[in-house]
N, C-alpha and C positions, 0 to 999 in steps of 0.2 A: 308841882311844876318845878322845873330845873331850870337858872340860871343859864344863860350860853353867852358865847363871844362870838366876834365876827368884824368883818371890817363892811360898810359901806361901799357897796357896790356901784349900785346906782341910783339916781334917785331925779323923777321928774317933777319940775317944779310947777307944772301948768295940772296935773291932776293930784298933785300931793301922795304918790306911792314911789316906792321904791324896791331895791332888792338888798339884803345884806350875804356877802357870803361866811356861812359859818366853818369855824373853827376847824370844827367835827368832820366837814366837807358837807357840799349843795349848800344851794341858796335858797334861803327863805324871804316870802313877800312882807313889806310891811307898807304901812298908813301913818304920815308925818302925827296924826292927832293921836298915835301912840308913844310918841317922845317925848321925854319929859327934860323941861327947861325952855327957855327961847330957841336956842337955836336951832336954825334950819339945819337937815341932815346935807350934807357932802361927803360926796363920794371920796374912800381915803379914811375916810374915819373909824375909829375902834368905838366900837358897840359891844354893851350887854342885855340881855335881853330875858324874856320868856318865848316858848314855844308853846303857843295855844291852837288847839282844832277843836275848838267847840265849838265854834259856828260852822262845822262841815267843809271847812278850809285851813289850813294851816297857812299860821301867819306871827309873827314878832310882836307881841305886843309889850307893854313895860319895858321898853328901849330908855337905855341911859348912858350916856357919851363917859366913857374911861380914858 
């Protein structure tokens, strides 16, 4: 798995997902409970990430605010 960037796209605070758009172009889904540290994500923000589709969905997970 590859490292990626991208900024915080969106992100809803009442079901905890959100969207990041990557670097590379398209956006990928992500789940706040793959962020690591306290803080909540906001939209605006630079992210790195993994790109996982092993559960049959591609999604951001190991997100870490840069």
């Amino acid at each position: 798995m590859i490292s990626q960037t991208g900024i915080i796209r969106s992100f809803n605070t009442q079901d905890k997902t959100g969207l990041i758009t990557c670097d590379l172009g398209g956006d990928i889904r992500f789940d706040a409970a793959n962020v690591s540290g306290a803080c909540q994500p906001v939209s605006g923000s630079l992210v790195e990430f993994i790109m996982d589709d092993s559960a049959n969905k591609l999604q951001a997970v190991k997100i870490r605010f840069i």
